[in-house]
Phi, psi and omega in degrees: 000125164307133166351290214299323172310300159288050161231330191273334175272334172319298178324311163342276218331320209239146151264098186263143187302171172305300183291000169263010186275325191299275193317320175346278148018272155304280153012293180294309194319302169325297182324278178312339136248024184261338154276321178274005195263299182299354216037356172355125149243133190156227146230162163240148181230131155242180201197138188232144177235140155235176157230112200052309146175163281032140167284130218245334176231131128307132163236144161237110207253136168241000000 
């Protein structure tokens, strides 16, 4: 499955505002070069903390 692919079922799933469509987004990519930079084979999890809005940390674990 393609980036894109998986960005567009994410998207299904929720009707999320635009900046959180954004962040999405951005997210996946990260994620998908932090595994192809690293050779990852494996999961990545990722985790957003907000305290009310914005989400203020991203973290991505591999």
């Amino acid at each position: 499955m393609s980036l894109q692919e998986t960005y567009r079922q994410v998207l299904g799933q929720h009707n999320y505002p635009p900046a959180v469509k954004t962040l999405l987004g951005e997210l996946l990519v990260v994620s998908r070069l932090v595994a192809a930079t690293l050779k990852f084979t494996g999961k990545i999890t990722v985790q957003l903390q907000e305290e009310d809005s914005p989400p203020r940390l991203a973290m991505i674990n591999g």
